[in-house]
N, CA, C and O atoms as a Tripos MOL2 file, in Angstrom:
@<TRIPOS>MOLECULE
protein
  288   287    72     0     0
PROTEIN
NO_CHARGES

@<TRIPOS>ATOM
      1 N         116.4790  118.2540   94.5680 N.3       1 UNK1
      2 CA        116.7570  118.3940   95.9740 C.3       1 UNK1
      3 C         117.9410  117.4930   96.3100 C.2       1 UNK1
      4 O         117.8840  116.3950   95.7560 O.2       1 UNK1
      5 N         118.8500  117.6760   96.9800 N.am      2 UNK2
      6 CA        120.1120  117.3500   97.0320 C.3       2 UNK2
      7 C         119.9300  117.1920   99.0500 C.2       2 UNK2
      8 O         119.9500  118.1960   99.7620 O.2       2 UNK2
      9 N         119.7950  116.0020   99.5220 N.am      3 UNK3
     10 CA        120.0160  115.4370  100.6110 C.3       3 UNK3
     11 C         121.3680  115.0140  101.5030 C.2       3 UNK3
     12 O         122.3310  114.4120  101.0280 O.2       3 UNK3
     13 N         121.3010  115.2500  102.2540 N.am      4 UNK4
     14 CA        122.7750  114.6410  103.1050 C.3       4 UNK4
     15 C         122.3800  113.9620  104.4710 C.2       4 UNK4
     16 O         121.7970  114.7220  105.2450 O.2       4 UNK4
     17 N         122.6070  112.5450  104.9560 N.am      5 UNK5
     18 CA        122.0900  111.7880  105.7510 C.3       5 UNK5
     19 C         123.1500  111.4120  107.0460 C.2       5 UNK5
     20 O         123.8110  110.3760  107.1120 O.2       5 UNK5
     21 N         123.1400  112.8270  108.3390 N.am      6 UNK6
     22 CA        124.2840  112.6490  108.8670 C.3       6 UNK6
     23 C         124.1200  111.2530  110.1560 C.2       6 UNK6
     24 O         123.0080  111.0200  110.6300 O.2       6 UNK6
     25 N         124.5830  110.9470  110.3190 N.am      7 UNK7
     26 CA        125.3160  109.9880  111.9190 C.3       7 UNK7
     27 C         124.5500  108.7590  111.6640 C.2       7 UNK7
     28 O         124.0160  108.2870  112.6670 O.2       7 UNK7
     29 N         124.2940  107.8600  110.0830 N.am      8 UNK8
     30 CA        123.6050  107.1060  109.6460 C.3       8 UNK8
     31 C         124.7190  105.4750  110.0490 C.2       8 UNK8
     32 O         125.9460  105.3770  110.0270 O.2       8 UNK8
     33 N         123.9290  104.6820  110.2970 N.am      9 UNK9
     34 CA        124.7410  103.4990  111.6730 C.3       9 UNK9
     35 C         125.1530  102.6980  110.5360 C.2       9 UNK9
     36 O         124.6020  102.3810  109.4820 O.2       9 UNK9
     37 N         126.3710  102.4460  111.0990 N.am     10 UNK10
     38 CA        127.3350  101.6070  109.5150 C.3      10 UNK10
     39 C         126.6330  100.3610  109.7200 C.2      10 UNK10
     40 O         127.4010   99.7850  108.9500 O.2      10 UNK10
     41 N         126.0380   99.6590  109.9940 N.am     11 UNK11
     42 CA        125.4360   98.3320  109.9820 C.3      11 UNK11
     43 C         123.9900   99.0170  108.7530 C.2      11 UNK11
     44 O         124.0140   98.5230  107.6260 O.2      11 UNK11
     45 N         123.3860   99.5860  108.9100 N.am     12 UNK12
     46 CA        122.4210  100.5180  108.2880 C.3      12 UNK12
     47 C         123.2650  100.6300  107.0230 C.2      12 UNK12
     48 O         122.8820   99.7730  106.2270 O.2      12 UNK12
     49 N         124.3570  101.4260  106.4900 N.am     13 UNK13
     50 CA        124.5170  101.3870  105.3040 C.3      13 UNK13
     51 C         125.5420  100.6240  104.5120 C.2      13 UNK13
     52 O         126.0830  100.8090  103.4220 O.2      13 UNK13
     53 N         125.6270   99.6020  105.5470 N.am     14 UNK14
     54 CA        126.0500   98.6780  104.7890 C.3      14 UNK14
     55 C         125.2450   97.6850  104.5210 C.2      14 UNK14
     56 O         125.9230   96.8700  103.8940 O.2      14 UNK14
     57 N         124.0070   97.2330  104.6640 N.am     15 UNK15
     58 CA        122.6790   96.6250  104.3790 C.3      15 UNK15
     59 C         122.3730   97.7140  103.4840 C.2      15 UNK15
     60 O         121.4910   97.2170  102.7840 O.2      15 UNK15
     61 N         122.5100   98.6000  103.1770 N.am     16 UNK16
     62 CA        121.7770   99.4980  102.2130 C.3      16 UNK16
     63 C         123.0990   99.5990  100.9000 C.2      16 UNK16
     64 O         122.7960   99.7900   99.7220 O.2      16 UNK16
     65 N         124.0850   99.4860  101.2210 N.am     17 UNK17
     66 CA        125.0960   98.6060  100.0100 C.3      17 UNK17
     67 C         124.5670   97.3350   99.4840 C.2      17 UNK17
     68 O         124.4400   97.0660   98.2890 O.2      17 UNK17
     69 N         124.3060   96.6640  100.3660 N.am     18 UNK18
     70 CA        124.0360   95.0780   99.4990 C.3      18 UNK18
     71 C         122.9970   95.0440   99.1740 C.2      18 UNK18
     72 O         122.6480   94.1500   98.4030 O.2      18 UNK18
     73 N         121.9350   96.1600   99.7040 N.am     19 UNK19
     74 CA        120.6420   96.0850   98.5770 C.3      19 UNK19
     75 C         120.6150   96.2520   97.3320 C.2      19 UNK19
     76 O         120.0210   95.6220   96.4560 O.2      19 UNK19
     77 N         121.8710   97.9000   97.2460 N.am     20 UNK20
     78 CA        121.9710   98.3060   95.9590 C.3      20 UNK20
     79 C         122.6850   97.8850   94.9950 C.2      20 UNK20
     80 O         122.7460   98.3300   93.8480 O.2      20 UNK20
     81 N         123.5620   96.4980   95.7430 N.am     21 UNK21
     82 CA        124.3760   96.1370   94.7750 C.3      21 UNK21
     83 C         123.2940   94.7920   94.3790 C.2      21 UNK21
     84 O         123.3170   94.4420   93.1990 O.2      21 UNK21
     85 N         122.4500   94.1140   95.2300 N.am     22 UNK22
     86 CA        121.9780   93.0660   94.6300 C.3      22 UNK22
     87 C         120.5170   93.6830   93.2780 C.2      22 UNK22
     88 O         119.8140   92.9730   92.5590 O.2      22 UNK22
     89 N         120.5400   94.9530   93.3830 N.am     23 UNK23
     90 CA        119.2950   95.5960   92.5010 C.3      23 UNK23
     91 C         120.4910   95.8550   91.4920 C.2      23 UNK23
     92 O         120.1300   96.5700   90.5570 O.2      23 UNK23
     93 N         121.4380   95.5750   91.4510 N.am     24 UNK24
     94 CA        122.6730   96.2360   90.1340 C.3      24 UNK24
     95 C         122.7240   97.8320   89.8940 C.2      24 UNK24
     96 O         123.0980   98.4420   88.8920 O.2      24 UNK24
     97 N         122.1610   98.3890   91.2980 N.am     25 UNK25
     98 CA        122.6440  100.0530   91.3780 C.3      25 UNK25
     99 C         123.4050  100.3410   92.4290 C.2      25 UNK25
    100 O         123.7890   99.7780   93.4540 O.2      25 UNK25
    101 N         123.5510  101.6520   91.7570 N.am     26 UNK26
    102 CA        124.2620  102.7530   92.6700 C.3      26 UNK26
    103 C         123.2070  102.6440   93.6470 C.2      26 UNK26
    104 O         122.0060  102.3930   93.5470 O.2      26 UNK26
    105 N         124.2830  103.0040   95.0200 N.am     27 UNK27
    106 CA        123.3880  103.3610   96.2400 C.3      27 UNK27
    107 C         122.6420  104.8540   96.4910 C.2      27 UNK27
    108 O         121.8720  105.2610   97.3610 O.2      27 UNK27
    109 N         123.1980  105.4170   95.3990 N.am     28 UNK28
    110 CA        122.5430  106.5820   95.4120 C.3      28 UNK28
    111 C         121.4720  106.3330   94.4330 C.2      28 UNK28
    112 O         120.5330  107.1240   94.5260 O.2      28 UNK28
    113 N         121.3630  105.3420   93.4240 N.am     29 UNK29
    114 CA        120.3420  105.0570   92.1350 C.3      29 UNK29
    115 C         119.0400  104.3590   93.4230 C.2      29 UNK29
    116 O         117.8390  104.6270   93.4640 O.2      29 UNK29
    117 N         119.8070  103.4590   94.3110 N.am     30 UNK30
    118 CA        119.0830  102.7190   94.5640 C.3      30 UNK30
    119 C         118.0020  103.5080   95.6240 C.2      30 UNK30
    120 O         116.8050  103.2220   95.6110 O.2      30 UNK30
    121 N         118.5490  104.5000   96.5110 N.am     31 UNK31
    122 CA        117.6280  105.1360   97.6010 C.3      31 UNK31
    123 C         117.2350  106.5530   96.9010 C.2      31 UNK31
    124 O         116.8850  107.4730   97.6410 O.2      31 UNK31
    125 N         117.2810  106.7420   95.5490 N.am     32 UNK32
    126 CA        116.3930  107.4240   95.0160 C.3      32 UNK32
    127 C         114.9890  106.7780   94.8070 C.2      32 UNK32
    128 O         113.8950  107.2160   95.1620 O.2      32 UNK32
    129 N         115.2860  105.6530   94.1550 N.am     33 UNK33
    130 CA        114.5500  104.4760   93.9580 C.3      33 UNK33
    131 C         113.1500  104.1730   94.7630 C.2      33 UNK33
    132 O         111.9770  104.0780   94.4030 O.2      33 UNK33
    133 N         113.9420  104.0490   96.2310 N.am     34 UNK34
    134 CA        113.1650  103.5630   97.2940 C.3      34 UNK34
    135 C         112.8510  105.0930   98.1180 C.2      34 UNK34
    136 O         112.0230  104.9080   99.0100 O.2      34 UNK34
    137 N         113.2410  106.3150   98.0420 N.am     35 UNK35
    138 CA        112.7550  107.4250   98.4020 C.3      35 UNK35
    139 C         111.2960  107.8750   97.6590 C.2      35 UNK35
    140 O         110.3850  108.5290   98.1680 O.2      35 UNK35
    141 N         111.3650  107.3640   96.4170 N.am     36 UNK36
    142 CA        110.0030  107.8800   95.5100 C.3      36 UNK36
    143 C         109.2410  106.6490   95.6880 C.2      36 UNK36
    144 O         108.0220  106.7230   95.8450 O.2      36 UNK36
    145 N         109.6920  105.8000   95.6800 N.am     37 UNK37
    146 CA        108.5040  104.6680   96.3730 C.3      37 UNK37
    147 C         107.9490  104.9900   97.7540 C.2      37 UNK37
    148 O         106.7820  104.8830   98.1310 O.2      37 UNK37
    149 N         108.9300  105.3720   98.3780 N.am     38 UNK38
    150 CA        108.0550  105.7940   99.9580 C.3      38 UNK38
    151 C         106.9500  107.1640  100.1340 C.2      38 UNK38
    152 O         105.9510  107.3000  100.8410 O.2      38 UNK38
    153 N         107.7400  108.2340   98.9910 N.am     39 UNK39
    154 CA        106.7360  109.6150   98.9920 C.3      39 UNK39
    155 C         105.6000  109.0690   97.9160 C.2      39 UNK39
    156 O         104.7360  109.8980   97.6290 O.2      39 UNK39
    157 N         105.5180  107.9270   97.3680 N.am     40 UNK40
    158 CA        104.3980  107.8670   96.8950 C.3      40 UNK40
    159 C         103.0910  107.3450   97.3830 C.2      40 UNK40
    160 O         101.9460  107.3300   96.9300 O.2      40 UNK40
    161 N         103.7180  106.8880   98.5570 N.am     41 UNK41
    162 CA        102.2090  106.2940   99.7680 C.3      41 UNK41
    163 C         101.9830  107.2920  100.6430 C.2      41 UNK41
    164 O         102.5630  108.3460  100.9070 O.2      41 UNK41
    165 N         100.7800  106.6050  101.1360 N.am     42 UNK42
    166 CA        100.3170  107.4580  102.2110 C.3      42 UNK42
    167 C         101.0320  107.2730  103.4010 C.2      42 UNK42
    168 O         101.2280  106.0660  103.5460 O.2      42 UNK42
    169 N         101.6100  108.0680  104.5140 N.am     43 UNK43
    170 CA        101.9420  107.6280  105.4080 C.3      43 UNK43
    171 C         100.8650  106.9660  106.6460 C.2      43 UNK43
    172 O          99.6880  107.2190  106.9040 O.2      43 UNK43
    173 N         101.6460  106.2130  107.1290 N.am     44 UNK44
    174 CA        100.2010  105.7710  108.2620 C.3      44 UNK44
    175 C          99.2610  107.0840  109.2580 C.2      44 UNK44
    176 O          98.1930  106.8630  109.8290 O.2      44 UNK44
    177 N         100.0710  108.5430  109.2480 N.am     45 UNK45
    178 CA         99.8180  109.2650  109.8570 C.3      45 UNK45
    179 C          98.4770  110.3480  109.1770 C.2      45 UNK45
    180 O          97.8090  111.1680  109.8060 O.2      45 UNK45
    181 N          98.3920  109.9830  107.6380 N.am     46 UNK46
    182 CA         98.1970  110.7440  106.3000 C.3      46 UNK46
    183 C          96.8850  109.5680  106.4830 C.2      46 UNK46
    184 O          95.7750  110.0870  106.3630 O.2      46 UNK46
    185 N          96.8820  107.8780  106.7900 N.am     47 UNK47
    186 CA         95.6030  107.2540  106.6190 C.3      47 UNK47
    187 C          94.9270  107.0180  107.6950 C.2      47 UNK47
    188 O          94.0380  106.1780  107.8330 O.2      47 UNK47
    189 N          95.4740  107.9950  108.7270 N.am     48 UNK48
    190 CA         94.7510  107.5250  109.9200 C.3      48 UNK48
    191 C          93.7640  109.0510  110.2210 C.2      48 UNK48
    192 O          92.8840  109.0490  111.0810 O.2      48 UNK48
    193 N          94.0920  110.3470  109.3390 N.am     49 UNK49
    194 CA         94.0580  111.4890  109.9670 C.3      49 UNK49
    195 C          92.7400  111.5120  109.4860 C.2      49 UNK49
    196 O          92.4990  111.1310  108.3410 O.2      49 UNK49
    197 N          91.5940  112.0410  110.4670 N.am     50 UNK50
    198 CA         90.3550  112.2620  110.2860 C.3      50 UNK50
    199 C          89.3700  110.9130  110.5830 C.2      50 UNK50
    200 O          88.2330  110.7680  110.1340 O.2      50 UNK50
    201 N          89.9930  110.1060  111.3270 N.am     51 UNK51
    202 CA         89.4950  108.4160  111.1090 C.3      51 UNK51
    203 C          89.2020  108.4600  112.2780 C.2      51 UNK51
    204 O          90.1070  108.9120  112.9800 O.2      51 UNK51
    205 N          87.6270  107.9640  113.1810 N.am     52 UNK52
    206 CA         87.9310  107.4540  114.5590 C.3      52 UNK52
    207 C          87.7970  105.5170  114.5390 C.2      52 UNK52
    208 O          87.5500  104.7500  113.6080 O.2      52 UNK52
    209 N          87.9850  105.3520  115.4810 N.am     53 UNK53
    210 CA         87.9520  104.1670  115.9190 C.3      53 UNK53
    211 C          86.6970  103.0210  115.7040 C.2      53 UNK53
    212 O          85.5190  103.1930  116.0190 O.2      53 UNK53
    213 N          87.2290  101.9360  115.1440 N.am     54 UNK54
    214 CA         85.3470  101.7200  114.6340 C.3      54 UNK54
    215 C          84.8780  101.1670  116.2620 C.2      54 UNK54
    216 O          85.5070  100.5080  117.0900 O.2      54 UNK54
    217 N          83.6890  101.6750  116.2860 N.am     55 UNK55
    218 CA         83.2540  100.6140  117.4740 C.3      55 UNK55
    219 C          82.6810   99.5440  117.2280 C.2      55 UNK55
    220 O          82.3330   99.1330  116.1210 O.2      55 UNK55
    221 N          82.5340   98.9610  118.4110 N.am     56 UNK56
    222 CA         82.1550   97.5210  118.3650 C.3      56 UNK56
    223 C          81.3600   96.7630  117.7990 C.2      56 UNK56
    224 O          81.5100   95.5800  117.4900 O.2      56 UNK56
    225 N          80.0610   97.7790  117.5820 N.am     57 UNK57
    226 CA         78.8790   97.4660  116.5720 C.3      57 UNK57
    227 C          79.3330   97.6340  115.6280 C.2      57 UNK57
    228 O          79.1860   96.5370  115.0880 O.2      57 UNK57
    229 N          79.9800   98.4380  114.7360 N.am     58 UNK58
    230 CA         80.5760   97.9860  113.5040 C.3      58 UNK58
    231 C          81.5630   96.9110  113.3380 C.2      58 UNK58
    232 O          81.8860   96.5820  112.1960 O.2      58 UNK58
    233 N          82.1610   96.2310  114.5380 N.am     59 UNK59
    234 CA         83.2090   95.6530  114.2930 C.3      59 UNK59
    235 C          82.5970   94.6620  113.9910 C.2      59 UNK59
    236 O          82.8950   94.1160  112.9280 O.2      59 UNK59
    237 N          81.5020   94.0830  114.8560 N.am     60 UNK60
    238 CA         80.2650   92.4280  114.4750 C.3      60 UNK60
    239 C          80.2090   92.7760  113.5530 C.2      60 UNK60
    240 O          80.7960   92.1000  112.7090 O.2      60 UNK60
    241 N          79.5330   93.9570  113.1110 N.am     61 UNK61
    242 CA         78.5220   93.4550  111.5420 C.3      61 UNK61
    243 C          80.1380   93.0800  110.8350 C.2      61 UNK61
    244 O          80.0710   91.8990  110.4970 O.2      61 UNK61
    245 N          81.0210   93.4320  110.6210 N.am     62 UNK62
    246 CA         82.2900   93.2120  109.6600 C.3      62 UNK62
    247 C          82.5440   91.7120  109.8340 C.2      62 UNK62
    248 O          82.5620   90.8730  108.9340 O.2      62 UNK62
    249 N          82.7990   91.4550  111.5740 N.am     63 UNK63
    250 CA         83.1890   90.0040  111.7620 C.3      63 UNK63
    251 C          81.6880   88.9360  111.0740 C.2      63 UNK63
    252 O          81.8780   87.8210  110.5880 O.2      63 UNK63
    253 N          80.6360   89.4210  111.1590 N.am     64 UNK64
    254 CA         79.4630   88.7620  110.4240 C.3      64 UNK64
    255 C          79.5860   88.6720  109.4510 C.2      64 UNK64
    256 O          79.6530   87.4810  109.1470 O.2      64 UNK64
    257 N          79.7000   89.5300  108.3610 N.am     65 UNK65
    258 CA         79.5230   89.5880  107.0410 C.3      65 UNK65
    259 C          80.9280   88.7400  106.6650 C.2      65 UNK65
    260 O          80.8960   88.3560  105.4960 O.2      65 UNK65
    261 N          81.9130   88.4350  107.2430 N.am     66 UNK66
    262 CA         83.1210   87.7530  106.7860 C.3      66 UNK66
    263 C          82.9120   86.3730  106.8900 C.2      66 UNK66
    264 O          83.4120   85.5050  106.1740 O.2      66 UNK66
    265 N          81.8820   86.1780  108.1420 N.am     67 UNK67
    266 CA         81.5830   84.6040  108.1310 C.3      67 UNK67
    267 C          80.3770   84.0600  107.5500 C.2      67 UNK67
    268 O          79.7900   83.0130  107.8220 O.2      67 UNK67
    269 N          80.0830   85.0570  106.6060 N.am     68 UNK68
    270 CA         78.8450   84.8740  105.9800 C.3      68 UNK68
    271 C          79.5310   84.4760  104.3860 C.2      68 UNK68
    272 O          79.0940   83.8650  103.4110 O.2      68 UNK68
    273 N          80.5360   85.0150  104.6310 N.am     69 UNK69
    274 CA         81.5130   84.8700  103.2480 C.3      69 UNK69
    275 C          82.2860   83.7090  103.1480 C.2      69 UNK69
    276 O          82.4460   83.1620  102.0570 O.2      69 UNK69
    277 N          82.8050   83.2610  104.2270 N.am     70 UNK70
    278 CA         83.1820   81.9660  104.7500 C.3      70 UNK70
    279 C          82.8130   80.7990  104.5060 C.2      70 UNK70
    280 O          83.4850   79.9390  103.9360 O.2      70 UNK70
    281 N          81.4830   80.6710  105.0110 N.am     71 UNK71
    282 CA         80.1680   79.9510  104.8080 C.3      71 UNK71
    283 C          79.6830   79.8660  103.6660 C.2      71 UNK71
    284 O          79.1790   78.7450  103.5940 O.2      71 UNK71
    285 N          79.5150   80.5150  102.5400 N.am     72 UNK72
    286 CA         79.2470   80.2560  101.3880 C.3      72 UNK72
    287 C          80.7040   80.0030  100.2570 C.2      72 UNK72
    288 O          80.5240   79.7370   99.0690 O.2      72 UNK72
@<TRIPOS>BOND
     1     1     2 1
     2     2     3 1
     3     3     4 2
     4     3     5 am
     5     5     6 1
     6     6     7 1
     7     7     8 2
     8     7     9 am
     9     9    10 1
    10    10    11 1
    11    11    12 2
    12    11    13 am
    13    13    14 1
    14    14    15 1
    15    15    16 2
    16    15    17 am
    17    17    18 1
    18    18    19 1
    19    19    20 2
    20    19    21 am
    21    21    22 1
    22    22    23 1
    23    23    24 2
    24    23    25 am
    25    25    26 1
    26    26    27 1
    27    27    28 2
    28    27    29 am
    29    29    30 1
    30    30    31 1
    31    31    32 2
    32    31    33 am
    33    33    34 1
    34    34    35 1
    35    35    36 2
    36    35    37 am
    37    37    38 1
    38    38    39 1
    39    39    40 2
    40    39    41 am
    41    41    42 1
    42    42    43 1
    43    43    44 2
    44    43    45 am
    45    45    46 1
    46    46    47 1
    47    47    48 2
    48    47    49 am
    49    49    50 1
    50    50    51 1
    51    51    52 2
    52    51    53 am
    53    53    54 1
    54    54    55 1
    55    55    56 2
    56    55    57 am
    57    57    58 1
    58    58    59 1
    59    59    60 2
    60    59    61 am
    61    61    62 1
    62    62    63 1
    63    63    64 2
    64    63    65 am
    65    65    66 1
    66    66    67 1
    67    67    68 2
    68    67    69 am
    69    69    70 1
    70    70    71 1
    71    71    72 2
    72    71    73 am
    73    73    74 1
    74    74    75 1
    75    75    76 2
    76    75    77 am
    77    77    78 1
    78    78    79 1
    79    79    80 2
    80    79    81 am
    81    81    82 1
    82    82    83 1
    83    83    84 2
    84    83    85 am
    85    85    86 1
    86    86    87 1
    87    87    88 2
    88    87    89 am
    89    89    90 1
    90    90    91 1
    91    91    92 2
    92    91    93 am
    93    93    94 1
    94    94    95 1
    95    95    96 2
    96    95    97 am
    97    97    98 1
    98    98    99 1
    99    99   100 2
   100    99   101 am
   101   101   102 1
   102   102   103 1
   103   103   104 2
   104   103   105 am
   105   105   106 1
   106   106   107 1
   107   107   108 2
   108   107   109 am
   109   109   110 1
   110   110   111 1
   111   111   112 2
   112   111   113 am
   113   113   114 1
   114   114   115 1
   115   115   116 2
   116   115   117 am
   117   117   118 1
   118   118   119 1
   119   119   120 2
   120   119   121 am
   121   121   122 1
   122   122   123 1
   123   123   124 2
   124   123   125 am
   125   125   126 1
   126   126   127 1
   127   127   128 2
   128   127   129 am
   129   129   130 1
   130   130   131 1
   131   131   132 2
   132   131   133 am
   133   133   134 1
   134   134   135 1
   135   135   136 2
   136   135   137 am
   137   137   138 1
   138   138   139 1
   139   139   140 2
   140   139   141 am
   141   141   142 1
   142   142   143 1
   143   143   144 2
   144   143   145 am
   145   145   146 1
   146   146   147 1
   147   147   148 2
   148   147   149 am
   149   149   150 1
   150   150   151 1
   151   151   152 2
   152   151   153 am
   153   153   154 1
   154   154   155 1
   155   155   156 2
   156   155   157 am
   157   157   158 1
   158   158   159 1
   159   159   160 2
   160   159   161 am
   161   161   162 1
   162   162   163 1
   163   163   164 2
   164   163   165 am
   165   165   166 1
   166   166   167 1
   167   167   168 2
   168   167   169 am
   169   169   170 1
   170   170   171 1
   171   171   172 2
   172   171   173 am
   173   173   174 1
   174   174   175 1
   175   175   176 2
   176   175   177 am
   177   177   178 1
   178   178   179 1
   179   179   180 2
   180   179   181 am
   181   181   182 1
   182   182   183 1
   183   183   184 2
   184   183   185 am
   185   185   186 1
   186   186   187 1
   187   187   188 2
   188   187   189 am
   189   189   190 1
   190   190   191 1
   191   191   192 2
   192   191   193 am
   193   193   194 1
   194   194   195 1
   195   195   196 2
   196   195   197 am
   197   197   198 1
   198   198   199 1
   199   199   200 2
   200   199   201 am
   201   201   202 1
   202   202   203 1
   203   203   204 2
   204   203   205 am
   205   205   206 1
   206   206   207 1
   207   207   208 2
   208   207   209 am
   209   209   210 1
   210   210   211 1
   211   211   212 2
   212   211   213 am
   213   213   214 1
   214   214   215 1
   215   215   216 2
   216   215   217 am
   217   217   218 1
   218   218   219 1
   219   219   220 2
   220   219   221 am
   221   221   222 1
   222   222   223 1
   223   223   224 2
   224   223   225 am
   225   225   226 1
   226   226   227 1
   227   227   228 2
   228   227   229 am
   229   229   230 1
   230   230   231 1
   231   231   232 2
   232   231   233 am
   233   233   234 1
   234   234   235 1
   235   235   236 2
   236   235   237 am
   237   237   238 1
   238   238   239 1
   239   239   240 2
   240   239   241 am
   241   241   242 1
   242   242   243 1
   243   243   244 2
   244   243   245 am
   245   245   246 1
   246   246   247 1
   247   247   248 2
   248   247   249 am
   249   249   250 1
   250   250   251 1
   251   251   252 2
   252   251   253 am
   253   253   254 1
   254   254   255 1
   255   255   256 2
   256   255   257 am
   257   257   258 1
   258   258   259 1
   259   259   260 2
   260   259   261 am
   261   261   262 1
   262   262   263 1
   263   263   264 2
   264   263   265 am
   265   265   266 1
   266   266   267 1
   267   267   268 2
   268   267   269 am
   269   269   270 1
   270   270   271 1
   271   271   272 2
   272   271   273 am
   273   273   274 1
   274   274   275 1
   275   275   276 2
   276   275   277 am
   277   277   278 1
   278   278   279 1
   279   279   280 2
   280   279   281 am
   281   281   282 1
   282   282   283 1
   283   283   284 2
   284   283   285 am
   285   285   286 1
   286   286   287 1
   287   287   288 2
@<TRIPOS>SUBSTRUCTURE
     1 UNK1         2 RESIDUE 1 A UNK
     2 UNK2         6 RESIDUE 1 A UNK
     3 UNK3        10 RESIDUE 1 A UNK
     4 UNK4        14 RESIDUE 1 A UNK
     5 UNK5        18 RESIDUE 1 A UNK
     6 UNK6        22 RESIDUE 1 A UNK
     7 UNK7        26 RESIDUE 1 A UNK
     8 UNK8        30 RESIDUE 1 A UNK
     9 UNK9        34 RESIDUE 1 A UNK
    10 UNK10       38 RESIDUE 1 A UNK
    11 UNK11       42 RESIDUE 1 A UNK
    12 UNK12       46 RESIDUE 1 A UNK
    13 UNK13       50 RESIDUE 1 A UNK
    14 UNK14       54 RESIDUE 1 A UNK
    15 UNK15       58 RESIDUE 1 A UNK
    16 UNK16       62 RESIDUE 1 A UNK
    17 UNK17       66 RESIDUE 1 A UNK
    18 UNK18       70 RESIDUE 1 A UNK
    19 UNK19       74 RESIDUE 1 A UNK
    20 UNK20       78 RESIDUE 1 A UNK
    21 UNK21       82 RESIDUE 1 A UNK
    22 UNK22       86 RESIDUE 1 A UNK
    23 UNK23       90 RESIDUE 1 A UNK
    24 UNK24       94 RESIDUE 1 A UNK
    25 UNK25       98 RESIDUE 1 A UNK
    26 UNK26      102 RESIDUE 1 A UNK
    27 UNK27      106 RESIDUE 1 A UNK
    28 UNK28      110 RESIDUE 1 A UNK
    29 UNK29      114 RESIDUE 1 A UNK
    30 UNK30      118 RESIDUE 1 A UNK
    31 UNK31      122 RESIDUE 1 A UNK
    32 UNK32      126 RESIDUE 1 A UNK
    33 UNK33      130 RESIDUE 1 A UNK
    34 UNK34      134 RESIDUE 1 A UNK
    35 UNK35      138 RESIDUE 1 A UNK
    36 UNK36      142 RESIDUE 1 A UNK
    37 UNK37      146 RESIDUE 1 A UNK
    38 UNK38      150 RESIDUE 1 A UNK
    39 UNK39      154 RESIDUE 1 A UNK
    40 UNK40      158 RESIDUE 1 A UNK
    41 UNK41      162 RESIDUE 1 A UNK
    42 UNK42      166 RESIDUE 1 A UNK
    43 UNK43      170 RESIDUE 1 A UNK
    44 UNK44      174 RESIDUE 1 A UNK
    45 UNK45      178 RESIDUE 1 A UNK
    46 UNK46      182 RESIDUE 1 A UNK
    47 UNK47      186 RESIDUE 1 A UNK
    48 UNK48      190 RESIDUE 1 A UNK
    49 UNK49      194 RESIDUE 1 A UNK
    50 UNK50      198 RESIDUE 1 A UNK
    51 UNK51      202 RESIDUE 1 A UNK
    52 UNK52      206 RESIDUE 1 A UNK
    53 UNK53      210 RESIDUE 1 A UNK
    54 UNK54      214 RESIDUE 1 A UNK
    55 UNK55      218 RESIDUE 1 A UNK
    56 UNK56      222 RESIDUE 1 A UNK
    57 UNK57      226 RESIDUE 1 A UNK
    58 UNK58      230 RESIDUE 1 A UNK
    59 UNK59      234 RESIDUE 1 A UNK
    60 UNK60      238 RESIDUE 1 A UNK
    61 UNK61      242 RESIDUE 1 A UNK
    62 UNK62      246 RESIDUE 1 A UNK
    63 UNK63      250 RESIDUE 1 A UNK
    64 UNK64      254 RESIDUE 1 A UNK
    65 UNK65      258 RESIDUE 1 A UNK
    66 UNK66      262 RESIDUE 1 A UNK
    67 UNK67      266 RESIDUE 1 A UNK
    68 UNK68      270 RESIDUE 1 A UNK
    69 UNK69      274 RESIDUE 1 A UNK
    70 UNK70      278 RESIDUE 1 A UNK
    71 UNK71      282 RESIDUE 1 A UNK
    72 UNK72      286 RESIDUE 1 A UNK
């Protein structure tokens, strides 16, 4: 797949030069690099989907059991 990244803010790729030059790559080596590191997580949208909110009674027993961990 062959990408093109238009109206990208020269302060932006020029911090993304001195990354790739302090990793000793190409800036194209380097945001391949960091493109497959990013598609390899979950996005926050991917770990939140299907999740509700804990409530409050679960939130004690968690804050309990941590100071039970604390404590010993």
């Amino acid at each position: 797949m062959d990408l093109n990244i238009k109206e990208l803010d020269d302060k932006v790729g020029q911090r993304l030069r001195e990354q790739a030059e302090a990793a000793g790559l190409s800036v194209q080596q380097f945001l391949r690099n960091e493109l497959t590191r990013i598609a390899s997580r979950l996005s926050p949208a991917e770990l939140t989907n299907g999740r509700r909110p804990m409530n409050r009674l679960e939130f004690e027993a968690i804050r309990e059991e941590l100071r039970k961990i604390d404590a010993s």
